[in-house]
C-alpha positions as CSV (number, residue, x, y, z in Angstrom):
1,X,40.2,-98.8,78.3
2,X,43.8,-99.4,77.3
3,X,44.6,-101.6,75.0
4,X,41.5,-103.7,75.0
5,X,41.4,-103.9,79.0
6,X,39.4,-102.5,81.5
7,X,41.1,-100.7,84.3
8,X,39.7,-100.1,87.6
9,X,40.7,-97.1,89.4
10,X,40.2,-96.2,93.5
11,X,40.6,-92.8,94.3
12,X,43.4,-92.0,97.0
13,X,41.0,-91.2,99.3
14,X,39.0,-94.1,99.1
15,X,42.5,-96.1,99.1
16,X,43.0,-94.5,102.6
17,X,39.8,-95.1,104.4
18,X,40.2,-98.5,103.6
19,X,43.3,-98.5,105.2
20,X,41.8,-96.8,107.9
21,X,39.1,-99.3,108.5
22,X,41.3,-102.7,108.1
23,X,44.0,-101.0,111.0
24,X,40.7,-100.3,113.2
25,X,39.4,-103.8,113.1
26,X,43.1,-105.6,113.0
27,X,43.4,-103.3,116.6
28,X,40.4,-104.7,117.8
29,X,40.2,-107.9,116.7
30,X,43.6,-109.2,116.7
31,X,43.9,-112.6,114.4
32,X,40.3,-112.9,114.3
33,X,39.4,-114.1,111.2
34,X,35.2,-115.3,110.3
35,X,34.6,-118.1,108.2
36,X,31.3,-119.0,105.9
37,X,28.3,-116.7,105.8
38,X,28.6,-113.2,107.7
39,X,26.1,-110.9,109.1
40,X,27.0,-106.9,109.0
41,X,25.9,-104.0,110.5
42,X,27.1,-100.6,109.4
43,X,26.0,-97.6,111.5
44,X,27.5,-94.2,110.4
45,X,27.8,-91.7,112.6
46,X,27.3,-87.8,110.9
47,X,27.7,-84.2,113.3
48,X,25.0,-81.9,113.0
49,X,25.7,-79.2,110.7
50,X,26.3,-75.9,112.8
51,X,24.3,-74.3,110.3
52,X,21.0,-76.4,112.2
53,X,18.6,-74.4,114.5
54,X,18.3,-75.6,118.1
55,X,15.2,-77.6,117.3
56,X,16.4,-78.8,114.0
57,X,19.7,-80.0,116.2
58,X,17.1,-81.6,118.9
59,X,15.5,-83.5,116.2
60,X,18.7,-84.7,114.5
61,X,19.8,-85.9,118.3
62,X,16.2,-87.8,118.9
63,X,17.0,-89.7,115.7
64,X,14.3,-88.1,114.2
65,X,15.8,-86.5,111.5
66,X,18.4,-88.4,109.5
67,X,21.4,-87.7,107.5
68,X,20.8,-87.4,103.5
69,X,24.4,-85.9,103.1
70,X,27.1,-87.4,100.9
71,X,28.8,-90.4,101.3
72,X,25.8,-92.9,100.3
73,X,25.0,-95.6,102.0
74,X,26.3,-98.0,99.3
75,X,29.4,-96.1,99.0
76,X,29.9,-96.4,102.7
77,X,29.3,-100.3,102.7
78,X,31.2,-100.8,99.5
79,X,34.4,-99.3,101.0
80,X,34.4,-101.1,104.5
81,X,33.8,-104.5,102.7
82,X,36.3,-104.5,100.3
83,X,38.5,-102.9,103.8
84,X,37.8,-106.2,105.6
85,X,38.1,-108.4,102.4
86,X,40.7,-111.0,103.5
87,X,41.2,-109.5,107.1
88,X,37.5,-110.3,108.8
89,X,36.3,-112.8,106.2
90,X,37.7,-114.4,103.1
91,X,36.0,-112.4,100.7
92,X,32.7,-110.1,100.8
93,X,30.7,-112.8,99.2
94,X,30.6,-114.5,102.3
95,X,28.2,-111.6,103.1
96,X,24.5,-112.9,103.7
97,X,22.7,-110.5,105.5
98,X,23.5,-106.7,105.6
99,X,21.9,-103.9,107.9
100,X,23.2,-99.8,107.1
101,X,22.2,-96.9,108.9
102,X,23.2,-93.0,108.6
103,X,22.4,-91.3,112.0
104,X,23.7,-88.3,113.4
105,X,25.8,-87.9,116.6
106,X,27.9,-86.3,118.7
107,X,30.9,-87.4,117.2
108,X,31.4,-89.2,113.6
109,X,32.1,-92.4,113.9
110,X,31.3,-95.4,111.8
111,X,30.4,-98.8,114.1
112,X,30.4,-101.6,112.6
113,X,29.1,-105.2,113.5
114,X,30.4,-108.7,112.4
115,X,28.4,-111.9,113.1
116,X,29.7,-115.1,112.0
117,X,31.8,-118.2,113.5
118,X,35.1,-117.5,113.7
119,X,37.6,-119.6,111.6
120,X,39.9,-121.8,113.0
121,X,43.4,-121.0,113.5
């Protein structure tokens, strides 16, 4: 606290994945902005650690093992909605319904889904 005030600090690195994110979805959605309640769906994508045996790696590709590296899920979801805040939706309060996944694949990626109406121009 300085001076009686809170301050609220994003690390650089956070800073630039959200930057990251809000160019990916301006790219592909063009002017596309949702209005009132939003559904999301977050699906990151994780490589299998080279460190995996064959079978461990078979498993991880069957989806039946699962991720339980670092980032969390919350941290994950926390960063792309404050990305899209005022790009995809107004604010991330208009948020209503939320799915989040960790999966591994063959390439890390993060997906993500936005259902809503789309505002009017």
């Amino acid at each position: 606290m300085a001076a009686g005030h809170a301050r609220v600090y994003t690390p650089a690195d956070t800073v630039n994945y959200e930057n990251w994110v809000r160019l990916c979805y301006r790219q592909e959605h063009p002017g596309v902005m949702l209005a009132g309640p939003v559904s999301m769906v977050v699906a990151a994508y994780f490589a299998v650690p080279k460190s995996y045996s064959k079978k461990k790696a078979a498993l991880c590709a069957s989806g039946a093992l699962k991720p339980t590296c670092k980032p969390d899920m919350d941290n994950i979801v926390k960063a792309v909605a404050d990305a899209l805040n005022g790009v995809a939706y107004r604010d991330d309060s208009c948020i209503v319904s939320l799915s989040v996944h960790k999966l591994y694949g063959d390439a890390e990626r993060l997906e993500i889904v936005l259902q809503g109406e789309e505002a009017p121009r």
